[in-house]
C-alpha positions as semicolon CSV with decimal commas, in nm:
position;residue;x (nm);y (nm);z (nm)
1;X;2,342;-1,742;-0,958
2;X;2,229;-2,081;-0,829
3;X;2,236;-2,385;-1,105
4;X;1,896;-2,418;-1,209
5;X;1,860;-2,811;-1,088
6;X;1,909;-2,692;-0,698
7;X;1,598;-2,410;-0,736
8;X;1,292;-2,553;-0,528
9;X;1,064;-2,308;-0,660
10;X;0,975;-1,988;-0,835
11;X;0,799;-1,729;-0,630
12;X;0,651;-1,415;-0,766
13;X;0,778;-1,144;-0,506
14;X;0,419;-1,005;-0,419
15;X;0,388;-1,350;-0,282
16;X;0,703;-1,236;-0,030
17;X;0,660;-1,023;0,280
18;X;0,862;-0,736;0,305
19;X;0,990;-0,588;0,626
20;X;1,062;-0,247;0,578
21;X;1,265;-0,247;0,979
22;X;1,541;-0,592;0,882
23;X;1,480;-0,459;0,461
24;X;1,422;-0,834;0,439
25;X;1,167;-1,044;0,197
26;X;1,084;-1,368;0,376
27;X;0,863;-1,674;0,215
28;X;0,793;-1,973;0,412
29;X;1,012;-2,304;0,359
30;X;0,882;-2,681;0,383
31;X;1,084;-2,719;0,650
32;X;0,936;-2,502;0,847
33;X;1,174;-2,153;0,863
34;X;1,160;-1,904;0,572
35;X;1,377;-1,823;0,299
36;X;1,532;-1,474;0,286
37;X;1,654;-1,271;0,068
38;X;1,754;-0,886;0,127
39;X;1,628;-0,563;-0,037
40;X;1,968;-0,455;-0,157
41;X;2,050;-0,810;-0,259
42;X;1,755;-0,729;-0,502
43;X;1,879;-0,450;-0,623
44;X;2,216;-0,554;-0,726
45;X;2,030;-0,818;-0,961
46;X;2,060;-1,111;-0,723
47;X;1,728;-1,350;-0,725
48;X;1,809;-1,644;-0,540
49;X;1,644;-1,625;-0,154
50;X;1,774;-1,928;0,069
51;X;1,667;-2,094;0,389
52;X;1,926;-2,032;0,658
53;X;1,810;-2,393;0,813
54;X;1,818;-2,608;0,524
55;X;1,957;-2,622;0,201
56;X;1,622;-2,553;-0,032
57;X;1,686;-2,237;-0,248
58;X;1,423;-2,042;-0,455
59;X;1,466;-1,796;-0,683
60;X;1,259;-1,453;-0,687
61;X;1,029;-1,346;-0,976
62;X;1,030;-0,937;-0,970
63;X;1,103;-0,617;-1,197
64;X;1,353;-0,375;-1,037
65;X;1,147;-0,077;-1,097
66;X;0,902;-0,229;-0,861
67;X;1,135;-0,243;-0,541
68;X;1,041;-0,017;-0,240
69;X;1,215;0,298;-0,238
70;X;1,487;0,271;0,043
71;X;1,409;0,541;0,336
72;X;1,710;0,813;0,389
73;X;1,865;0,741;0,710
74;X;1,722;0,932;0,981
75;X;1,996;1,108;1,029
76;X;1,960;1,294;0,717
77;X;1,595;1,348;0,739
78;X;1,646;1,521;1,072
79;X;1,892;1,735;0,884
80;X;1,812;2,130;0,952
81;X;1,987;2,433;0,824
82;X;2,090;2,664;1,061
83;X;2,178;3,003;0,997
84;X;2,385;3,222;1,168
């Protein structure tokens, strides 16, 4: 976890867009790119999003239980049994 002092801000994940194709949350950053921070980064307890650009960090208000389910992989979905 980032020391406290370097956070820029606390953001509430419903403030976040989520895209379900990259599995990335994004929030914009003052200078102008976003801050990221990945689904399964999320899910392993890690809360701190950062601008690839600059050096701003924030660090992501959310309750696990309120994630997106992650899709199975296609793959497995196109799964069929066949009989012989």
């Amino acid at each position: 976890m980032a020391d406290e002092n370097s956070i820029y801000d606390q953001i509430e994940i419903e403030d976040m867009t989520f895209d379900p194709a990259t599995q990335l949350y994004t929030y914009p950053c003052p200078c102008g790119d976003r801050f990221e921070i990945s689904l399964d980064d999320l899910r392993d307890g890690q809360d701190i999003g950062v601008c690839p650009t600059c050096s701003l960090l924030i660090q992501i208000i959310y309750e696990p239980e309120d994630l997106p389910e992650t899709p199975a992989p296609a793959f497995e979905a196109a799964k069929t049994e066949v009989t012989v």
